[in-house]
C-alpha positions as CSV (number, residue, x, y, z in Angstrom):
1,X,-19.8,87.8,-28.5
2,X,-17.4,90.4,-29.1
3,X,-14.0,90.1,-27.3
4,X,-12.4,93.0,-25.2
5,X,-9.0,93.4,-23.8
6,X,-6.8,95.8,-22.6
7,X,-3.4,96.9,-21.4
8,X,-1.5,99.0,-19.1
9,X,1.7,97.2,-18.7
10,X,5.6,97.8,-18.3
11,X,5.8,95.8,-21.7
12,X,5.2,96.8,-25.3
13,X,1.5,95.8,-25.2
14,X,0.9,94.8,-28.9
15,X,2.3,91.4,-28.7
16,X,-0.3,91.0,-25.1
17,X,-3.5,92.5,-26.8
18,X,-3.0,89.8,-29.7
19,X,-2.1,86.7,-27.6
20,X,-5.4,87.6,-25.5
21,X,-7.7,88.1,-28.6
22,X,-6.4,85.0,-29.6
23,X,-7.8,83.6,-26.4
24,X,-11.3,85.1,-27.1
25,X,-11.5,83.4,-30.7
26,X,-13.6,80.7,-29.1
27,X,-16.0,83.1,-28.5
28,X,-17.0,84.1,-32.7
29,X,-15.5,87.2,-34.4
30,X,-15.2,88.4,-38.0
31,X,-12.3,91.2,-37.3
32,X,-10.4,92.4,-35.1
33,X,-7.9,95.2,-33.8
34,X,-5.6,97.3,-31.6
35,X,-5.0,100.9,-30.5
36,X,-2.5,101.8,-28.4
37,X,-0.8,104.9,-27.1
38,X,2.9,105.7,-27.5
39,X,5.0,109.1,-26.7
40,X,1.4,110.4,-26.2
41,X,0.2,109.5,-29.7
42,X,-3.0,107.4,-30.2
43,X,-2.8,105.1,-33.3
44,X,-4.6,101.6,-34.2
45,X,-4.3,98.6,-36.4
46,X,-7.0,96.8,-38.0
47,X,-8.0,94.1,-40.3
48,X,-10.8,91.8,-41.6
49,X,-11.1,88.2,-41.1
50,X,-9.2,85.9,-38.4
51,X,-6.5,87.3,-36.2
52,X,-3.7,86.0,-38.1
53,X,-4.4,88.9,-40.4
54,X,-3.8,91.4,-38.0
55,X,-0.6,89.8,-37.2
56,X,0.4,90.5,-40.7
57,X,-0.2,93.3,-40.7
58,X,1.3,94.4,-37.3
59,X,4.9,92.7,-38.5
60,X,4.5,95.6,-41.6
61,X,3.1,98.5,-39.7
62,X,4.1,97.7,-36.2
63,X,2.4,99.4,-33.2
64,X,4.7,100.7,-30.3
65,X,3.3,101.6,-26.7
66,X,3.1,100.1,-23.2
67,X,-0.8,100.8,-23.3
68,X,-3.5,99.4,-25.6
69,X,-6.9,98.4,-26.0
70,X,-7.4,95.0,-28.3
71,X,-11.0,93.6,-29.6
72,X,-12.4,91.0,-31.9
73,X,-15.8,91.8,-33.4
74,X,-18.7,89.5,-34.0
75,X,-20.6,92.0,-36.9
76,X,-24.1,93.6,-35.7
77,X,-24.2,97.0,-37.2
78,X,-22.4,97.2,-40.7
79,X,-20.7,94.3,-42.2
80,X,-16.9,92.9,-41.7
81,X,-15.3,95.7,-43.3
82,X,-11.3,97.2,-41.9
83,X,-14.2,100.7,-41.5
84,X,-16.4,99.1,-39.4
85,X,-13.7,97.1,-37.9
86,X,-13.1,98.3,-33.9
87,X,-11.3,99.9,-31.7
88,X,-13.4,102.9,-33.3
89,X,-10.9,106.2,-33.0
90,X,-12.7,110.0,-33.2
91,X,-9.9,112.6,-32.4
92,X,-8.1,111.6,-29.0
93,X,-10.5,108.7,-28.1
94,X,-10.0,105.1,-29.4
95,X,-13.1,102.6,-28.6
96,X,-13.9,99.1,-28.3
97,X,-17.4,97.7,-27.6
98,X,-19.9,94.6,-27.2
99,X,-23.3,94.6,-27.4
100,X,-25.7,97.1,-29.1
101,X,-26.4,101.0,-28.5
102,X,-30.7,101.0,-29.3
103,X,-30.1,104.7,-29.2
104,X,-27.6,105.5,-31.8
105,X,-29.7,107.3,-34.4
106,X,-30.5,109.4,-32.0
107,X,-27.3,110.2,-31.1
108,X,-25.9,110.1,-34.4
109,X,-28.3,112.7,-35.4
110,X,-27.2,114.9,-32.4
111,X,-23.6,114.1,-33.5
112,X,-24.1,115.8,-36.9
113,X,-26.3,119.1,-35.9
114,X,-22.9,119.3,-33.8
115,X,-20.9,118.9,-37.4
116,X,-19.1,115.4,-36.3
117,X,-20.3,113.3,-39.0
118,X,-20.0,109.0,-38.8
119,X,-17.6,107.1,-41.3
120,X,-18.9,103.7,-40.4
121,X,-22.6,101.3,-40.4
122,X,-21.4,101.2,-36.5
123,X,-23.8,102.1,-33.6
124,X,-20.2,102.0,-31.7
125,X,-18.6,105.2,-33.6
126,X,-21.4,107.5,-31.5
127,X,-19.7,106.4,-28.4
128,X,-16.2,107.8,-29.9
129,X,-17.8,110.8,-31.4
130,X,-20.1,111.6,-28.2
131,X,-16.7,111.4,-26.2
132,X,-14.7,113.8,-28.8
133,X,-17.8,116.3,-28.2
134,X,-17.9,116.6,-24.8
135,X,-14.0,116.6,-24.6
136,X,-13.7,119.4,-28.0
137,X,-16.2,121.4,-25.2
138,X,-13.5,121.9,-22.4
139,X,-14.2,118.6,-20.6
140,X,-10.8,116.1,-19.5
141,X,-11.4,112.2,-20.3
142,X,-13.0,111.0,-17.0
143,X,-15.9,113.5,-17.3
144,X,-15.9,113.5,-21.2
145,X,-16.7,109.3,-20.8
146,X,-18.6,110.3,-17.7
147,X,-21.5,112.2,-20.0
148,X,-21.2,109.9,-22.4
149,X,-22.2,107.0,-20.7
150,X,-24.9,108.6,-19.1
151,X,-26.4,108.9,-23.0
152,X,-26.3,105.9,-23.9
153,X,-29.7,102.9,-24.0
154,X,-29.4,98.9,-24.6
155,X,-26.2,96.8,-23.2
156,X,-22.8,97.0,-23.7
157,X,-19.2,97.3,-22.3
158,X,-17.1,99.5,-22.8
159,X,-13.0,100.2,-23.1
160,X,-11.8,103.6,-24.0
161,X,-8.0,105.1,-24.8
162,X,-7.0,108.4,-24.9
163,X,-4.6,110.4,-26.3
164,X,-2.0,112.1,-24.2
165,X,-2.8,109.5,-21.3
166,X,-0.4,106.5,-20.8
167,X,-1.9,106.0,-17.5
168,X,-5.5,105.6,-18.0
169,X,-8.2,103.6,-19.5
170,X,-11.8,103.6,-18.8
171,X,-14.1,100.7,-18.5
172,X,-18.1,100.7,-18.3
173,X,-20.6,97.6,-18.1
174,X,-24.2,97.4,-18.8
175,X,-25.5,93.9,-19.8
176,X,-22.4,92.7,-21.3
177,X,-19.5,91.2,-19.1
178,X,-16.4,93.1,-18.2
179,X,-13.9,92.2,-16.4
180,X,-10.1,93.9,-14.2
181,X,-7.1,92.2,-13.6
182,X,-4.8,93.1,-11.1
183,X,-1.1,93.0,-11.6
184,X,2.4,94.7,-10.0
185,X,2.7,97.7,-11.3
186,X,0.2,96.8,-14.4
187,X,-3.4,96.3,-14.4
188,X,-5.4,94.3,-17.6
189,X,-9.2,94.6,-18.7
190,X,-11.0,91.6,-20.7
191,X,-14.7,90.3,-21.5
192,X,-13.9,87.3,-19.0
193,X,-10.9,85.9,-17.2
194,X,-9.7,83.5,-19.7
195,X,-8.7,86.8,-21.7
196,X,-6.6,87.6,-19.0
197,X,-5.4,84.4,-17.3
198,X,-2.2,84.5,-18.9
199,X,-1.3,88.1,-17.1
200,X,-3.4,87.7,-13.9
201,X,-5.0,85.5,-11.7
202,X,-6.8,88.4,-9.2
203,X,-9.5,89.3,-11.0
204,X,-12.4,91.8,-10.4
205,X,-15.9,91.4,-12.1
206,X,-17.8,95.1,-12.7
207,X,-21.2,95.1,-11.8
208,X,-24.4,95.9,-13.7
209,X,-24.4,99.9,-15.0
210,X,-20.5,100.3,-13.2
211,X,-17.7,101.9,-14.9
212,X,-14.2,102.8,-13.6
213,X,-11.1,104.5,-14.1
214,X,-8.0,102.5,-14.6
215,X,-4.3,103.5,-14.2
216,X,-1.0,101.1,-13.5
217,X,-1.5,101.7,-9.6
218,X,-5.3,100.0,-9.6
219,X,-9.0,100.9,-10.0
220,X,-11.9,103.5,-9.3
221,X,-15.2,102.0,-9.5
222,X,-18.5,103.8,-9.5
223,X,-21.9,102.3,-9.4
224,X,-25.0,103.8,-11.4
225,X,-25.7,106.3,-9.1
226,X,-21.9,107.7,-9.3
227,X,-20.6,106.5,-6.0
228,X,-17.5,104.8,-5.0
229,X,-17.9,101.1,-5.2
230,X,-15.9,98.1,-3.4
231,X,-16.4,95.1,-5.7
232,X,-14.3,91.6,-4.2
233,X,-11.0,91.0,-6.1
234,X,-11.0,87.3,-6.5
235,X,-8.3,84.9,-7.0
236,X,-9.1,82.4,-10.4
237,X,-8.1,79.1,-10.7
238,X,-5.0,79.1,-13.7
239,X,-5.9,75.7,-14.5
240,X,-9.3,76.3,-15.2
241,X,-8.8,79.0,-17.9
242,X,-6.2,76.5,-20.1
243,X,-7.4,76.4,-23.8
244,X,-5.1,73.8,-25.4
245,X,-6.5,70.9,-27.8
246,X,-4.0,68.7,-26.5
247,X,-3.1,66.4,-29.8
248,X,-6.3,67.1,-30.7
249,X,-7.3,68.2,-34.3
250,X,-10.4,70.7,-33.1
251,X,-11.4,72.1,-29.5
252,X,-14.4,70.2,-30.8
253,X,-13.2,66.7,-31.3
254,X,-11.0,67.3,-27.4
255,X,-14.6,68.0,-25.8
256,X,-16.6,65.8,-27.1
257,X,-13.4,63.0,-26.0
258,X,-13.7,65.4,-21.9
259,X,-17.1,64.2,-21.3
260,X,-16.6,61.1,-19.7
261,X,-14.0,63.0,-17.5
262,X,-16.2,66.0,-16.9
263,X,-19.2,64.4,-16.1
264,X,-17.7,61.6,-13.9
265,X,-16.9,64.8,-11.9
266,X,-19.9,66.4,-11.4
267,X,-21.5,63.6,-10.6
268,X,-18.6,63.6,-7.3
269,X,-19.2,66.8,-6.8
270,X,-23.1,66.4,-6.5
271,X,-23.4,62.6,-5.3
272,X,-22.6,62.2,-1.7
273,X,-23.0,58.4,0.1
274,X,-26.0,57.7,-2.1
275,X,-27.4,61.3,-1.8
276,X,-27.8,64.8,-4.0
277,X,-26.1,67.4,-2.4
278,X,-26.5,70.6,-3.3
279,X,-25.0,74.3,-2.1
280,X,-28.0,75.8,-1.1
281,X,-31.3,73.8,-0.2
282,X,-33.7,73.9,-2.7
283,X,-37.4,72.1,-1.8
284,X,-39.7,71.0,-4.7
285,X,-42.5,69.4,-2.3
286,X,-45.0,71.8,-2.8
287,X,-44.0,73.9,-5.8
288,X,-46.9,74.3,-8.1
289,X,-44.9,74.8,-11.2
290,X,-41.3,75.1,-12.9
291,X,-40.5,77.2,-15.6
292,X,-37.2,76.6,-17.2
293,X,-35.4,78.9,-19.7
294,X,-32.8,78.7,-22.1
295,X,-31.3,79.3,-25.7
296,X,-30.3,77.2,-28.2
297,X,-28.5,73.8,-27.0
298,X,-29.6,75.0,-23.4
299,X,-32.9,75.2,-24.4
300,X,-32.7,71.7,-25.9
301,X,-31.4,70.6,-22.6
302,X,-34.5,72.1,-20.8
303,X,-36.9,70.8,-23.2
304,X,-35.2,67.4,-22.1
305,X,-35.2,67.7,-18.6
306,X,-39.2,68.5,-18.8
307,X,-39.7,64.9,-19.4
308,X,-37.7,64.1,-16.7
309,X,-39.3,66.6,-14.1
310,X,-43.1,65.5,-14.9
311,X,-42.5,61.9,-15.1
312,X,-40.4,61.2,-12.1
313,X,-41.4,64.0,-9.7
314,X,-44.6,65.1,-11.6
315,X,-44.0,68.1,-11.2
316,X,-45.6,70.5,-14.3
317,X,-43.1,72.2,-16.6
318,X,-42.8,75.1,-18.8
319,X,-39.9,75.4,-21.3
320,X,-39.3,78.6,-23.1
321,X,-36.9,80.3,-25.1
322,X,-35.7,82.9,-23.2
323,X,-36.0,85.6,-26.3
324,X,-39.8,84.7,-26.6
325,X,-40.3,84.3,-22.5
326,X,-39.4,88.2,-21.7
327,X,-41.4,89.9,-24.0
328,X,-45.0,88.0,-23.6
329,X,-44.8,89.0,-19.7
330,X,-46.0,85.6,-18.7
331,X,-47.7,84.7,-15.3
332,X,-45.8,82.8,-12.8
333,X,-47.3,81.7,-10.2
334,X,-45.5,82.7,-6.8
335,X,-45.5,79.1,-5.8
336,X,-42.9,78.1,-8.6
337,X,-39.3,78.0,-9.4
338,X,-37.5,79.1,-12.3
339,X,-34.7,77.6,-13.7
340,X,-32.5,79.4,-16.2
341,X,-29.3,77.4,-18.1
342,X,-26.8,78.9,-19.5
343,X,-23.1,77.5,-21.0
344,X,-21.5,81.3,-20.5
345,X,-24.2,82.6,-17.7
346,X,-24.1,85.8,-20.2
347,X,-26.7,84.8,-22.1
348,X,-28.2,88.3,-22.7
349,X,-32.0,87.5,-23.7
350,X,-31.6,84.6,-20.7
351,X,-30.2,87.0,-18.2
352,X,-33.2,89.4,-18.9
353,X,-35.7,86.4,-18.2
354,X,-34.0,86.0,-15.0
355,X,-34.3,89.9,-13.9
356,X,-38.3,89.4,-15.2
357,X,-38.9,86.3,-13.4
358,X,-36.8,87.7,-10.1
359,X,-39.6,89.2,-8.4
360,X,-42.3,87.2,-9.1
361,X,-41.0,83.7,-8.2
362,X,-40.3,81.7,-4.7
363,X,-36.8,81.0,-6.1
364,X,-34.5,81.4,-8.9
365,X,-32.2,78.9,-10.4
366,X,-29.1,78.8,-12.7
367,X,-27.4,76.4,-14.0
368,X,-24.6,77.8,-15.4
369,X,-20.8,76.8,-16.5
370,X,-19.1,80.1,-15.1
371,X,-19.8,80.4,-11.5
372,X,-18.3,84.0,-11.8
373,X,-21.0,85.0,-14.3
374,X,-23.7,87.5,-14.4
375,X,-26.8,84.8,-14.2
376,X,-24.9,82.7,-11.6
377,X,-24.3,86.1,-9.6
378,X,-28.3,87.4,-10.2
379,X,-30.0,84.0,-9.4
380,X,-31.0,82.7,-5.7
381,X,-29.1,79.3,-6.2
382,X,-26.2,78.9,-8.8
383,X,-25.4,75.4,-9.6
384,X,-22.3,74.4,-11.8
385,X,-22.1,71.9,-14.2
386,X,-18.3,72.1,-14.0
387,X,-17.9,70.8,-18.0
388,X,-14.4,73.2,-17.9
389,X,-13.5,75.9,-20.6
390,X,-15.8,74.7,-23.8
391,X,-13.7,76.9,-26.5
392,X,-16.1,75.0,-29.7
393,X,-18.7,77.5,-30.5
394,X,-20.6,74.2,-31.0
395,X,-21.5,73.2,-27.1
396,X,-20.9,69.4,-26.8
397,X,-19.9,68.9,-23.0
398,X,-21.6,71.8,-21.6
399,X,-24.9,70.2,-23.2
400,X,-24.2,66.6,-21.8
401,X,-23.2,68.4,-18.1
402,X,-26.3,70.5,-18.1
403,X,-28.4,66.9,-18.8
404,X,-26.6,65.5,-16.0
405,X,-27.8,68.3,-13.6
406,X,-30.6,68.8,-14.6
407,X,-31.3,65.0,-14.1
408,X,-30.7,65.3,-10.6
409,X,-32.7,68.1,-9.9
410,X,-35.3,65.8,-11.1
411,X,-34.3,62.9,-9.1
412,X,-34.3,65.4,-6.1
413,X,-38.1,66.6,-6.6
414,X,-39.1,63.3,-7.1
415,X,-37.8,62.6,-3.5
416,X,-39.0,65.8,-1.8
417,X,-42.5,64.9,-4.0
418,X,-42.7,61.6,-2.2
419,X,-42.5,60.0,-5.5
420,X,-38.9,58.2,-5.1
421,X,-37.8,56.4,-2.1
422,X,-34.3,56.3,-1.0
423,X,-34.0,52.8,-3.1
424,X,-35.3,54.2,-6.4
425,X,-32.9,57.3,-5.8
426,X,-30.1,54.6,-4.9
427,X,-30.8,52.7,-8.1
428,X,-31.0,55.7,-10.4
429,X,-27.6,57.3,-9.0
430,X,-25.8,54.1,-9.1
431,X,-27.1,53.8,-13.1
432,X,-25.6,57.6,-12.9
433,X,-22.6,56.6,-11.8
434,X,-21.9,54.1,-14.5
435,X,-22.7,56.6,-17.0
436,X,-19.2,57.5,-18.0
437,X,-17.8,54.0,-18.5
438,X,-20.9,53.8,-21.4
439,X,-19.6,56.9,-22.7
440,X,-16.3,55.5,-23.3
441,X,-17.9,52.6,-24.5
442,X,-19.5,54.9,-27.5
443,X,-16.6,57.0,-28.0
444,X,-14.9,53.6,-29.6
445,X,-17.6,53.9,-32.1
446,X,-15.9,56.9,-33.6
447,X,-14.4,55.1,-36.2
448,X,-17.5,53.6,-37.6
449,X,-19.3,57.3,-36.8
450,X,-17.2,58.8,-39.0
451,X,-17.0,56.5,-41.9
452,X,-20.8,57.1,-42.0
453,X,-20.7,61.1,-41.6
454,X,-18.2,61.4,-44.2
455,X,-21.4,60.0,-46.5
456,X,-23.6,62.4,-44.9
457,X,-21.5,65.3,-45.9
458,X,-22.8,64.5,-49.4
459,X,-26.4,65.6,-48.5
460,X,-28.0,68.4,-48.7
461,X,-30.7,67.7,-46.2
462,X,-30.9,65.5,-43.1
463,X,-33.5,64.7,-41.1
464,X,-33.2,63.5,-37.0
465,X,-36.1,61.6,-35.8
466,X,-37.0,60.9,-31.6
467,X,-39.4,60.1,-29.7
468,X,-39.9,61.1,-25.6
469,X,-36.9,62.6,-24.5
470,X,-35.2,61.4,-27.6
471,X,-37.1,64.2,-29.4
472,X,-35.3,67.2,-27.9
473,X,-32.0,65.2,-28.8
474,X,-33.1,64.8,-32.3
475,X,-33.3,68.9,-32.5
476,X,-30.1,68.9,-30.6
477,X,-29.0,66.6,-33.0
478,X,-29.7,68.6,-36.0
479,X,-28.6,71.6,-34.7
480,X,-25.1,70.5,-34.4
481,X,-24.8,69.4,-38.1
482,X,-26.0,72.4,-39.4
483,X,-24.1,74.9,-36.9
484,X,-20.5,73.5,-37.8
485,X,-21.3,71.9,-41.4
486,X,-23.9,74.2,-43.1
487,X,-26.0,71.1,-43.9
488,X,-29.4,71.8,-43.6
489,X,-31.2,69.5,-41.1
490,X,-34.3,69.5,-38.9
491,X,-35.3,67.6,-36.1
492,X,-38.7,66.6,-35.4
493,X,-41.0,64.0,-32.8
494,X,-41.4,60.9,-34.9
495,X,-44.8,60.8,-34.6
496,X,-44.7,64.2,-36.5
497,X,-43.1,62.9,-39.2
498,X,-46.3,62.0,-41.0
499,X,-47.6,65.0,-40.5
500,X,-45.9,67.0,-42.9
501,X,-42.2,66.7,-42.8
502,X,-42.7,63.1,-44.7
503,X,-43.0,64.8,-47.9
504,X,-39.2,65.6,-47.8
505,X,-38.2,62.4,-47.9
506,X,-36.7,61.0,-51.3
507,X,-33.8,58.5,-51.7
508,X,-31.2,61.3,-51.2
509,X,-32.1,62.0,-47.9
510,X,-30.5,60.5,-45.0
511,X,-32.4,60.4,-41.7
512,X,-30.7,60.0,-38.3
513,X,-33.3,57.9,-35.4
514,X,-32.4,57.8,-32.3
515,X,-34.0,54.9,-30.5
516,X,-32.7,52.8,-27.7
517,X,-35.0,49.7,-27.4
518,X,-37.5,51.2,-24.7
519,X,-41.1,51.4,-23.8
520,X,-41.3,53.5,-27.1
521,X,-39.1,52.1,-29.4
522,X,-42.0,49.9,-31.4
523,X,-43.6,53.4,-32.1
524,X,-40.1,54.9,-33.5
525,X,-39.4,51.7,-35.7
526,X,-42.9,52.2,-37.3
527,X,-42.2,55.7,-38.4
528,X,-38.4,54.6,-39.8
529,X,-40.4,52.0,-41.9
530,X,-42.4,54.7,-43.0
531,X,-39.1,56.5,-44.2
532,X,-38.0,53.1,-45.5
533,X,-40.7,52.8,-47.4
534,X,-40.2,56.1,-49.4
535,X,-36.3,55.0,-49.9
536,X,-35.3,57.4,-47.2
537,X,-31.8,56.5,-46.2
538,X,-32.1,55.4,-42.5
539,X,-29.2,55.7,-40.5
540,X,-30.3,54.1,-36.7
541,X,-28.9,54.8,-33.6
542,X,-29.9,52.0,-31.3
543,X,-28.3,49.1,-28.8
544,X,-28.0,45.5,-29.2
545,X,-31.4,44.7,-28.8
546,X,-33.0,47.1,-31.1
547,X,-29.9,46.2,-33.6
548,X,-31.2,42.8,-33.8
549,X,-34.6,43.8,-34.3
550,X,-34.6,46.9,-36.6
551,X,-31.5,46.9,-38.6
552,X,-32.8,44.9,-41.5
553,X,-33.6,47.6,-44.5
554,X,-31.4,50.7,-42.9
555,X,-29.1,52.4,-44.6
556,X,-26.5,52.3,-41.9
557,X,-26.7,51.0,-38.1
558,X,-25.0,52.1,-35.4
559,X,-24.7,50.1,-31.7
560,X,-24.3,52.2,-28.9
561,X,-24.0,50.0,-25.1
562,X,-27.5,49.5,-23.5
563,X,-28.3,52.6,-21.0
564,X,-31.3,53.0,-18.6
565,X,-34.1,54.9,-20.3
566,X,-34.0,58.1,-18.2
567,X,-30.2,58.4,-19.0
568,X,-30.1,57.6,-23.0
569,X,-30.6,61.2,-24.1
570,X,-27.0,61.7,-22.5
571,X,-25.4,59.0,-23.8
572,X,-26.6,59.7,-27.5
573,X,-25.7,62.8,-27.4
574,X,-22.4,61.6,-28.3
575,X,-22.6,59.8,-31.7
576,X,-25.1,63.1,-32.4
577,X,-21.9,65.2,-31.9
578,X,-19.5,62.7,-33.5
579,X,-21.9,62.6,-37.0
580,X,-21.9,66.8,-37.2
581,X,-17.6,66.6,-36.0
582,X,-16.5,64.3,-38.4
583,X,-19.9,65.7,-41.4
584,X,-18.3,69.2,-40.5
585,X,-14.3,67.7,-41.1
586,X,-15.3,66.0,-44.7
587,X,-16.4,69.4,-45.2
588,X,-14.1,71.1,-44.6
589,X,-15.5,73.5,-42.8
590,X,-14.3,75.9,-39.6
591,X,-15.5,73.6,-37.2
592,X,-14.5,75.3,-33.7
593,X,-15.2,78.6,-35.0
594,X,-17.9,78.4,-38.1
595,X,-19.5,80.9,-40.1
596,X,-21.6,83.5,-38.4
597,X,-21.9,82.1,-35.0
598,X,-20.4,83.4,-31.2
599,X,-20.1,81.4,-28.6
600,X,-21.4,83.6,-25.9
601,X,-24.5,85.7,-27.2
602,X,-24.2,89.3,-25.0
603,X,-26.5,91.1,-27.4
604,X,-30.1,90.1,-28.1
């Protein structure tokens, strides 16, 4: 959630710290700040609101010194105020931090029987004030940070500055991602790589409870039990880490156009002569259950990919949400699978499904954009969905390259299950493999899709309507118009809609069905006449053949290419995403970055 970054460099550092904040805006903040130290002075700059802010206020009170810790904050503790605003300073020590410290009263209340009182709502400042204790007691930085961390309950990671000490910062994970880059002479710190891409490409990942001690000349890493700790220096791919719209308006409107590209390859990467291949072997033939957990769009994706599982492989599924999964302790039975998905693979209530479900489970699975991430690092088998960077806080291709994996995972246990023989399997991956032609296909429908969001905009509710798999997409659906334009909307099973959510429905309401002519589309056209009925303003979602049979009465109508059943909830995901865009543009609203949302969720 929060971005970190930091410094030591033969540069003047403020101009660095700000460039790589900017590169962590993608991932939700509400302020953000430097400290550096100069001539052996510690001193800081901070300000409310988006990053161009600080600038302004850096070219009026500029910030001089060749070492600095940067940070954008996503607000937990204590609203978006320049007080609560990080790096946190008490005395010689300058802080920045993401995630939460559960303890804090505690040690706030220890703080001030010591007379060092807190100036902010912040759990943070105890982190600051617990360092100036131990080091107004006799102790240097290193051990000073050393105590400290040894206080502290719940996730976070760390970055501290001292004053008096050009040569040293101090870094410390728990739960939260952290990451080092290695340069000559210079060495960097950031919440993940694309922080530091621009500086670095050899890059090394800290480890659950490590923290280390950073000069110019490299890095001392200790584990939890204060040893010396060799963790691999990897080299990152510079192309991978680019976050450029390329002519594009929005992030948003560039990803949604990637996904024929993206998925195209990940279905080379995993589609070899007429086969699945995957990096580790994974066998479904005699698994008793799959459990598969998620957040949010990943969750949607999940609840998607049950259908898929039971129907072609029959294989029984449990979805969860992974903030609900880890705190009813459920039974899983040793003879299962679980399957956690994840855009960032820092998913913090996600990650702490996986560590319950570790132990009790035949086999762990993560499906996970960020190979080099803490679930893809903790699970047994980490498969990629190689979607690229996603900088929209509003996941578009990520969603559509999870369904596409997850897909064949299905496919896969329907083989091992001896329900698919190698024809089926041929015919579904060569329907696969035509996939991102129909997506181009529907992308030319953005014209038309927008004409018909801008209309939208002027609602105050919306409802999305699906049946089957097209239910999860109607959630998905609604989720994305509300995320990026503060519309209200909800999504619901069709045959729900009856059952209470019917009573919304007045003339001013538009309602978004999703229904490619299929074995269930008579059922969905029955419930849209319902709607129609109540002057409900339909707006269907539907090819050719359902065009010509169900357009008559809606509202608006929009024709998407025919796609086999299994593979329609990915290819309407797009107009789903094009309707929020382009609602979210006649708004006016932030739409890579809105209101109150992070893109990767490190704190529960």
């Amino acid at each position: 959630m929060c971005g970190i970054v930091g410094v030591l460099g033969g540069h003047e550092v403020a101009p660095l710290l700000v460039e790589s904040l900017k590169r962590l805006e993608y991932r939700g903040y509400d302020s953000a700040g430097i400290a550096t130290v100069n001539k052996g002075r510690l001193d800081r700059r901070r300000a409310v609101g988006k990053l161009a802010n600080l600038s302004d206020l850096l070219v009026h009170e500029p910030l001089a010194g060749k070492s600095g810790i940067g940070h954008t904050r996503w607000a937990t503790h204590g609203a978006a105020t320049v007080v609560n605003a990080h790096p946190h300073r008490s005395g010689p020590v300058a802080v920045v931090h993401n995630g939460i410290i559960e303890n804090f009263r505690e040690l706030r209340a220890e703080l001030s029987d010591a007379g060092l009182a807190c100036e902010t709502e912040t759990d943070t400042e105890v982190v600051a004030l617990m360092v100036r204790m131990h080091m107004d007691r006799g102790l240097a930085p290193r051990e000073a940070a050393r105590e400290t961390l040894r206080r502290l309950e719940g996730a976070f990671a760390l970055l501290f500055l001292f004053e008096g000490e050009e040569d040293l910062m101090i870094a410390a994970r728990k739960g939260s991602p952290l990451a080092i880059g290695h340069g000559e002479g210079e060495m960097f710190v950031g919440s993940d790589a694309i922080a530091l891409a621009p500086m670095t490409d050899r890059i090394t990942y800290l480890e659950e409870g490590d923290y280390a001690f950073i000069t110019r000349q490299g890095a001392e890493i200790f584990d939890t039990e204060d040893r010396r700790a060799n963790r691999e220096t990897s080299r990152i791919q510079l192309d991978q880490t680019r976050i450029e719209k390329a002519g594009y308006k929005h992030f948003m409107a560039k990803e949604i156009a990637e996904q024929p590209v993206v998925i195209a390859d990940a279905l080379k990467h995993y589609c070899r002569e007429g086969r699945i291949g995957l990096p580790i072997a994974l066998d479904f033939t005699t698994l008793d259950r799959l459990t598969l957990v998620a957040c949010g769009t990943a969750n949607y994706a999940c609840q998607t990919a049950k259908y898929w599982f039971e129907s072609l492989a029959a294989l029984p599924c449990e979805v969860d949400i992974a903030s609900e999964f880890r705190y009813r302790e459920p039974p899983l039975p040793a003879n299962s699978f679980a399957l956690f998905v994840s855009q960032s693979g820092e998913t913090a209530d996600t990650l702490a499904a996986l560590r319950y479900a570790r132990e009790r489970v035949a086999k762990t699975v993560a499906v996970i954009n960020v190979p080099t991430s803490s679930i893809a690092r903790e699970a047994d088998v980490a498969l990629p969905i190689l979607a690229g960077v996603e900088v929209g806080v509003a996941s578009t291709k990520a969603f559509t390259c999870q369904l596409v994996v997850l897909y064949l995972l299905a496919l896969k246990a329907a083989v091992d299950r001896g329900r698919m023989g190698a024809d089926d399997l041929s015919e579904r991956l060569g329907e696969l493999a035509g996939l991102p032609g129909l997506m181009n296909q529907t992308m030319a429908r953005e014209g038309e899709i927008a004409t018909i969001a801008g209309a939208v905009a002027e609602a105050q509710d919306v409802l999305f309507l699906g049946r089957g798999a097209m239910f999860p997409l109607a959630l998905e659906g609604a989720l994305k118009l509300k995320e990026i334009s503060y519309i209200h909307a909800e999504g619901y099973a069709s045959g729900e809609l009856k059952h209470g959510p019917i009573a919304l429905i007045d003339k001013s309401v538009p309602v978004v069905v999703l229904a490619p002519h299929d074995a269930l589309f008579d059922k969905t056209v029955s419930n849209m006449q319902e709607v129609m009925a109540r002057h409900g303003k339909v707006v269907l979602m539907t090819d050719a053949k359902g065009t010509a049979e169900a357009r008559d009465g809606t509202w608006k109508c929009v024709t998407l290419p025919s796609v086999a059943p299994a593979l329609a909830p990915i290819l309407y995901a797009l107009p789903a995403q094009l309707l929020a865009y382009h609602a979210a543009v006649a708004k006016g609203t932030d739409v890579d970055q809105p209101r109150n949302l992070a893109k990767s969720v490190t704190v529960e």
